[in-house]
C-alpha positions as CSV (number, residue, x, y, z in Angstrom):
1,X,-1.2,16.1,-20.3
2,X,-3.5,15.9,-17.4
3,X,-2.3,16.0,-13.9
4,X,-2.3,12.6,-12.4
5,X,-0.9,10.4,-10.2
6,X,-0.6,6.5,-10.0
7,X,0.9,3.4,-8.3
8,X,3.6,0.3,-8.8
9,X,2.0,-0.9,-5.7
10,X,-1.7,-0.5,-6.5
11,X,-4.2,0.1,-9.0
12,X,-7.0,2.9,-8.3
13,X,-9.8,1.0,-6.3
14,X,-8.3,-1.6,-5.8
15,X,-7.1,-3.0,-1.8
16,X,-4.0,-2.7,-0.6
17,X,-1.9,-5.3,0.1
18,X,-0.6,-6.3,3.2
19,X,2.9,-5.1,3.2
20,X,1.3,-1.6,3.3
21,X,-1.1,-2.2,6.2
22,X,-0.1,-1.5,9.6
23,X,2.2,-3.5,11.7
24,X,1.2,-5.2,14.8
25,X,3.2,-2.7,16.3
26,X,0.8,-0.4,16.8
27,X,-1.7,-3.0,19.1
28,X,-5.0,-2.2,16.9
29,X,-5.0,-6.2,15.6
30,X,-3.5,-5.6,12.2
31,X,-0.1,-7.5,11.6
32,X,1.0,-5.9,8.3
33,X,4.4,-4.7,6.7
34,X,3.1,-0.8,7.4
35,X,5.0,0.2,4.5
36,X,4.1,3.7,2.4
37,X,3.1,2.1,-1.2
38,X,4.8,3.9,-4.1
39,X,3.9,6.9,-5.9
40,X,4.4,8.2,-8.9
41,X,3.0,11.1,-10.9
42,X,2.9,13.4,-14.3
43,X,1.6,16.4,-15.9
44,X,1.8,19.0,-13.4
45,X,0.2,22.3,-13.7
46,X,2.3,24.9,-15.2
47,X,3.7,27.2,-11.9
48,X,4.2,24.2,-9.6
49,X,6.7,25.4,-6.9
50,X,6.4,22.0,-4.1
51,X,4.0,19.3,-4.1
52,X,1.8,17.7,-1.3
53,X,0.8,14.1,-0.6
54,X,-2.1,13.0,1.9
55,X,-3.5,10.0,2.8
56,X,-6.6,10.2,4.6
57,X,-9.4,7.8,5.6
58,X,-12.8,9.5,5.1
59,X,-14.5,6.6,6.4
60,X,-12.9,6.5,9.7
61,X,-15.9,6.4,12.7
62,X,-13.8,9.2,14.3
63,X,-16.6,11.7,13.1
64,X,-13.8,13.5,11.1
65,X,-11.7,11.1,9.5
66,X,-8.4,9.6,9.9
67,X,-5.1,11.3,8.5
68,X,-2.6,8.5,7.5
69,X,0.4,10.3,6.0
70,X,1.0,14.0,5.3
71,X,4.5,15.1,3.7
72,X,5.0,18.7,2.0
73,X,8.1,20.9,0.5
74,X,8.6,17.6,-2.4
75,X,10.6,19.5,-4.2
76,X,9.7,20.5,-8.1
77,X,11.5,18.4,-9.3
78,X,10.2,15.1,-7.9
79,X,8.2,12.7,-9.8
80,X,8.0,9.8,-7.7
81,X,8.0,8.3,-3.5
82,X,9.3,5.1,-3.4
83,X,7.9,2.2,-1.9
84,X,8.6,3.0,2.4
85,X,9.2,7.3,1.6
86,X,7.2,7.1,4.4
87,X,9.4,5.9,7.3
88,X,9.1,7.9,10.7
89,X,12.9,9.6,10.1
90,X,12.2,10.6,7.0
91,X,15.1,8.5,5.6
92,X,13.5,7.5,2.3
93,X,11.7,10.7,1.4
94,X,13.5,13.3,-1.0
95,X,15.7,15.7,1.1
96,X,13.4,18.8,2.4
97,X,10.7,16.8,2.6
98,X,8.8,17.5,6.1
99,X,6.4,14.6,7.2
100,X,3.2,16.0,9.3
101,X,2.3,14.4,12.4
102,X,-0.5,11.6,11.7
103,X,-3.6,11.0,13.7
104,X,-1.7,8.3,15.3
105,X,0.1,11.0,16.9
106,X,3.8,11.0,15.2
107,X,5.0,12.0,11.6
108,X,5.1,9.0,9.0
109,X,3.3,6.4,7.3
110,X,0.6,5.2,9.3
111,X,-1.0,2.3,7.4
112,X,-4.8,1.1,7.7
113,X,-6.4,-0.8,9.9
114,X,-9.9,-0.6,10.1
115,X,-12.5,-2.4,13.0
116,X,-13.5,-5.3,12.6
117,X,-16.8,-5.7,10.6
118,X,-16.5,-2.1,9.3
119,X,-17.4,-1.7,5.5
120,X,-14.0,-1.4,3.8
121,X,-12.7,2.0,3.8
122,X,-10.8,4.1,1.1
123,X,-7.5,5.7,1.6
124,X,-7.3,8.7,-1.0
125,X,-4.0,9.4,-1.3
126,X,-4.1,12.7,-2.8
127,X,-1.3,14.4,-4.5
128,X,-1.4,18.4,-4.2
129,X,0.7,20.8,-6.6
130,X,1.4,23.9,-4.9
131,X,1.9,27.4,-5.5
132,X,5.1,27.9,-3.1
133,X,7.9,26.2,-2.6
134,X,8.2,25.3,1.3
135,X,5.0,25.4,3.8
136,X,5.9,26.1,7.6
137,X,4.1,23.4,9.1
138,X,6.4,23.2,12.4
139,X,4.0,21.9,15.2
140,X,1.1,22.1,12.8
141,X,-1.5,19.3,13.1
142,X,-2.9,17.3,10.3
143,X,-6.0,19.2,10.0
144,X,-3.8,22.6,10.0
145,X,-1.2,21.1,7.1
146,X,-4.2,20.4,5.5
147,X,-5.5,23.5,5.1
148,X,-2.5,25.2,4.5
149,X,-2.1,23.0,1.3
150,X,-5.6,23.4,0.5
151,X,-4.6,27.3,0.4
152,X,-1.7,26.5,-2.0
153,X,-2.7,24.2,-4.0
154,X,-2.5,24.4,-8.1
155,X,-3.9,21.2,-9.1
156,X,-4.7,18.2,-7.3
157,X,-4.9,14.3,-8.2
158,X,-6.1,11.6,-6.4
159,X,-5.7,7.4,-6.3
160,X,-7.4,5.4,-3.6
161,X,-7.0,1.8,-2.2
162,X,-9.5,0.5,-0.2
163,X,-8.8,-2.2,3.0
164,X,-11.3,-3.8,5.6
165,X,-11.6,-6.3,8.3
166,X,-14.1,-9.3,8.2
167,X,-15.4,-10.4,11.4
């Protein structure tokens, strides 16, 4: 069975819908739920120890992208996030789960929100199995967790939604 990793909230491709888009919160003009969609995935390499999940926006105009959500140390035994794992206390994520701090500036689901006009962009979310069973990502940034789970990782599978803005 190949590693992969799907959705109950989202087909690969497909955009997301509001109730995962960020909240009006935030002041960037969006006004969605800013809910973490669900995850779920299967077949993971033999050796898994943890697994990773990412969600980053490659076609942010930051010149580097946009880091959306970052949470390592799911345990082995995982299969799934639910539908809001990704709430700033951690509350809804399995326990030992360490959320990484976003490019918004503060651990937890961040959800898109694209300017105005832009193309739509993707969010891979992008599920890592890793080779150890906790990373020490204390004060690491999103770039820095990234790498370390990069280092780590077994196999990898990825899903995207896409979301944009029209003028």
């Amino acid at each position: 069975m190949a590693f992969a990793v799907t959705s109950n909230s989202f087909k690969d491709g497909d955009y997301l819908p509001k109730e995962f888009i960020l909240s009006a919160d935030f002041g960037f003009g969006c006004a969605g739920g800013n809910k973490s969609p669900h995850l779920k995935w299967s077949g993971a390499p033999a050796g898994t120890k943890s697994f990773a999940v990412t969600c980053y926006d490659p076609d942010a105009p930051t010149g580097s992208g946009f880091w959306h959500w970052l949470v390592v140390n799911i345990p082995a035994a995982a299969t799934e996030l639910r539908k809001d794992a990704g709430r700033p206390d951690g509350s809804n994520l399995p326990f030992g789960c360490v959320q990484v701090a976003t490019d918004f500036g503060s651990p937890g689901w961040g959800g898109p929100c694209p300017p105005v006009g832009d193309k739509p962009h993707r969010y891979n979310f992008t599920l890592y199995a890793l080779k150890v069973e906790r990373l020490d990502v204390n004060g690491a940034s999103a770039s820095l967790a990234g790498y370390m789970v990069n280092g780590n990782a077994i196999g990898r599978a990825k899903l995207t939604g896409k979301f944009g803005r029209r003028k």
